[in-house]
C-alpha positions as CSV (number, residue, x, y, z in Angstrom):
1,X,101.3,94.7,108.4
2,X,98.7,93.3,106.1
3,X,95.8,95.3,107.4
4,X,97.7,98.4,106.8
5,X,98.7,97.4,103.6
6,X,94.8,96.6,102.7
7,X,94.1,100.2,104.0
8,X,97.1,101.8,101.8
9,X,96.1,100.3,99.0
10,X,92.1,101.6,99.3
11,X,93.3,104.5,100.6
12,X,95.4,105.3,97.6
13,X,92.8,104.3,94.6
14,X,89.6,105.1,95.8
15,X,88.0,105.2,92.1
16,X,88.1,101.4,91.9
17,X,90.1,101.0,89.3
18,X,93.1,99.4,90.6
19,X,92.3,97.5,93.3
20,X,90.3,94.2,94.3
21,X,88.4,95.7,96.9
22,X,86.8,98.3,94.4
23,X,85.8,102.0,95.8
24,X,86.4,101.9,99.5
25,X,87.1,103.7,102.3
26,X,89.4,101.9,104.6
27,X,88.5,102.3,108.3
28,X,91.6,100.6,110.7
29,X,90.3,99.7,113.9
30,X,93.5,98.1,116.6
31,X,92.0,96.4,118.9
32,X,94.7,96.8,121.1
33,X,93.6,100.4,121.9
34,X,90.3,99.2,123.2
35,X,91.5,96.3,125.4
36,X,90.1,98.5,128.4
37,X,87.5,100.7,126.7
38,X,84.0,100.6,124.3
39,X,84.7,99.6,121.2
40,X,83.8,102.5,118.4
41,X,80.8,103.3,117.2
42,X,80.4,103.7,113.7
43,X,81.0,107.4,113.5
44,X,84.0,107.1,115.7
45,X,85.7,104.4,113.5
46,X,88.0,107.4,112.2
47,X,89.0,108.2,115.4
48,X,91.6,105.7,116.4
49,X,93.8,106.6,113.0
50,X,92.7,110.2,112.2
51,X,91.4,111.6,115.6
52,X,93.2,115.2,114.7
53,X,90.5,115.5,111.9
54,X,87.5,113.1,112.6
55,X,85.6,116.5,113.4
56,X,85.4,117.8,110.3
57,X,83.6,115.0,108.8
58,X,80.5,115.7,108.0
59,X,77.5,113.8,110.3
60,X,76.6,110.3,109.1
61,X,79.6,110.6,106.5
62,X,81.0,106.8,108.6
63,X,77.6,105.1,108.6
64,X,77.1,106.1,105.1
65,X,79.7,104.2,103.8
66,X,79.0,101.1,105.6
67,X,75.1,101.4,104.6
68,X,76.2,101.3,101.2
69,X,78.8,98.7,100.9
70,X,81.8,101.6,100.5
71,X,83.8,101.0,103.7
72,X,86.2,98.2,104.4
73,X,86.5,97.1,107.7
74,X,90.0,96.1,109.2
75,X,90.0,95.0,112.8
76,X,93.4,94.3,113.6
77,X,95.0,91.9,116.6
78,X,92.1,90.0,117.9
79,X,94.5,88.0,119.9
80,X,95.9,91.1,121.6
81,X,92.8,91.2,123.6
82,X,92.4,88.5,126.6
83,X,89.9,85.7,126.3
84,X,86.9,87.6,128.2
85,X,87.2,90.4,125.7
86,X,87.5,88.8,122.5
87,X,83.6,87.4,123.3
88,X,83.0,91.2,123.7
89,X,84.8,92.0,120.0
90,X,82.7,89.3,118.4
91,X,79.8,90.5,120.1
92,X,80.1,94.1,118.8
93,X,81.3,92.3,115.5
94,X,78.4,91.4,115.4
95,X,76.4,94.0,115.9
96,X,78.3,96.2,112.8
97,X,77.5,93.1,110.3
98,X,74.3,92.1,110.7
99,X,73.6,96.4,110.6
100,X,75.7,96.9,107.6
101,X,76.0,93.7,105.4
102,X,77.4,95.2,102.8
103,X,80.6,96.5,104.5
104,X,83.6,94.6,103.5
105,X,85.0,93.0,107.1
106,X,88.8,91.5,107.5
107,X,89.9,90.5,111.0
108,X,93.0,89.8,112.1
109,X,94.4,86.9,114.6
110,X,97.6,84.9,115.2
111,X,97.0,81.3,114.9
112,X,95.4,79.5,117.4
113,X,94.6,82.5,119.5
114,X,91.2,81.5,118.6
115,X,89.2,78.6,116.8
116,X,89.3,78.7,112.9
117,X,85.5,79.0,112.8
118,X,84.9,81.5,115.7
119,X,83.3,83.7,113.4
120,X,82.2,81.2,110.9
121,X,78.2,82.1,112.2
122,X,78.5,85.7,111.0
123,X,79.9,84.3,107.3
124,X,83.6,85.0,107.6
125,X,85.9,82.7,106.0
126,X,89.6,81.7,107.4
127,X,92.7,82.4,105.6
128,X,96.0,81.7,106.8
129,X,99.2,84.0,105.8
130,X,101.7,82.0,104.1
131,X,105.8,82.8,104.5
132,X,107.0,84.4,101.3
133,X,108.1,82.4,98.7
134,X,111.5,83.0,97.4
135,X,110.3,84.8,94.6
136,X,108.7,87.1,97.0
137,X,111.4,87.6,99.1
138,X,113.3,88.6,95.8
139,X,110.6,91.0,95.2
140,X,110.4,92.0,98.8
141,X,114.2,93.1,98.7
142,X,114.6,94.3,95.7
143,X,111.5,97.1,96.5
144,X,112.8,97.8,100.1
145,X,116.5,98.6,98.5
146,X,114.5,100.7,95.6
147,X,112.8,102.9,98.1
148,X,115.8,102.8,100.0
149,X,118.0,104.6,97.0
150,X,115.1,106.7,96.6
151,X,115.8,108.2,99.3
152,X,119.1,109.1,98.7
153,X,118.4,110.7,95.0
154,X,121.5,112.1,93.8
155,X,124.3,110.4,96.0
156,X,125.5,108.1,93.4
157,X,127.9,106.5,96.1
158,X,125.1,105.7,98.8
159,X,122.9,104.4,95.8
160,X,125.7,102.0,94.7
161,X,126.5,100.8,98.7
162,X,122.9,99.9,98.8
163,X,123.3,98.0,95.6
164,X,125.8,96.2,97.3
165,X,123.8,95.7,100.8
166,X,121.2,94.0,97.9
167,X,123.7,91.7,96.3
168,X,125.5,90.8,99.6
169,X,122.0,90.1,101.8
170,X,120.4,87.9,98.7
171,X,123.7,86.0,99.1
172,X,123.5,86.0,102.9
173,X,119.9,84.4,102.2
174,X,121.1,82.1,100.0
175,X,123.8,80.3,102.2
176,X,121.6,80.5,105.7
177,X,118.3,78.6,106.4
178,X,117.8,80.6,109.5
179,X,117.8,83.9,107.7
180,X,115.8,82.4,105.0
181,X,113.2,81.9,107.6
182,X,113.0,84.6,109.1
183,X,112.8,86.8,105.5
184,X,109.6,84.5,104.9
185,X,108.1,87.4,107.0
186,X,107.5,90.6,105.7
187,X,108.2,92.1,109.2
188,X,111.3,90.3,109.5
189,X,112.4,90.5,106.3
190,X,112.1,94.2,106.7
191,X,114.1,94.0,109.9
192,X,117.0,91.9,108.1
193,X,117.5,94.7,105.5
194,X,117.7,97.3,108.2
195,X,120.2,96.0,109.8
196,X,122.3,94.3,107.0
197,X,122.6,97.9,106.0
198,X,123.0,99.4,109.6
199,X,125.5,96.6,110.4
200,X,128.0,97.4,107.3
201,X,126.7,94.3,105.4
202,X,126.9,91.9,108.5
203,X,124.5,90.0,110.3
């Protein structure tokens, strides 16, 4: 989920001007897809999210971008590959860095699938994703409602119901710790909405 949402929000200023990352082209890589295959090359990077187009780019459009420091790099579920193959991700990991140090890398794991400084020898840097704090989760359902009623534009009586699916859910939050925890992941929290409004405002 984060991954995508980094390659979203390149993907949708590309100018620089609004995000953190500055002018890049996001390239998403799953890992699951090569648990029994080569990893990509560089000019195949597109292929795993845009394989019905990667032809028409135009030759060294992919290694371009890394050359210069333009592409971002997001290698999702490194702990969706067994052991034996993660040595071969962090082989070919290394292999892209140390030929394009400029590109912007962000790899993804769940905790303890591998040591915090695995790939501390190539420069990367551990984070760890927090729950949402309650005023995320506030923000989280008040924007998942909002593009909810967007959806129904015009039907003031399904805009209103989902008003109420809104109220009735923060309130459900409120009086559960379960629920609470769960919402603390985007994911879930996603999931909880869904069916607080597919379940008639029950859960």
């Amino acid at each position: 989920t984060l991954l995508r949402w980094l390659a979203v929000d390149a993907a949708v200023d590309t100018t620089g001007g609004g995000t953190t990352w500055g002018a890049a082209v996001p390239f998403f890589v799953p890992l699951r897809s090569y648990a029994r295959r080569d990893f990509p090359s560089p000019e195949s990077l597109p292929e795993s999210v845009a394989g019905v187009i990667a032809a028409e780019m135009p030759a060294g459009w992919v290694t371009e971008r890394l050359r210069a420091g333009r592409a971002m790099l997001l290698v999702d579920g490194l702990d969706e590959l067994e052991p034996a193959r993660r040595s071969d991700a962090r082989a070919w990991l290394d292999q892209l860095v140390g030929a394009y140090p400029e590109t912007r890398v962000v790899v993804s794991a769940r905790p303890f699938a591998v040591a915090e400084d695995w790939l501390a020898p190539n420069g990367f840097v551990t984070f760890d994703l927090l729950p949402l704090s309650p005023a995320g989760i506030e923000a989280f359902l008040r924007a998942w409602h909002t593009a909810a009623s967007e959806q129904h534009e015009g039907d003031a009586a399904m805009q209103d119901w989902l008003e109420a699916c809104e109220r009735g859910l923060r309130e459900q939050l409120a009086a559960r710790s379960e629920l609470r925890r769960l919402a603390g992941t985007t994911l879930l929290c996603g999931l909880l909405c869904a069916l607080y409004q597919d379940r008639n405002m029950h859960l």
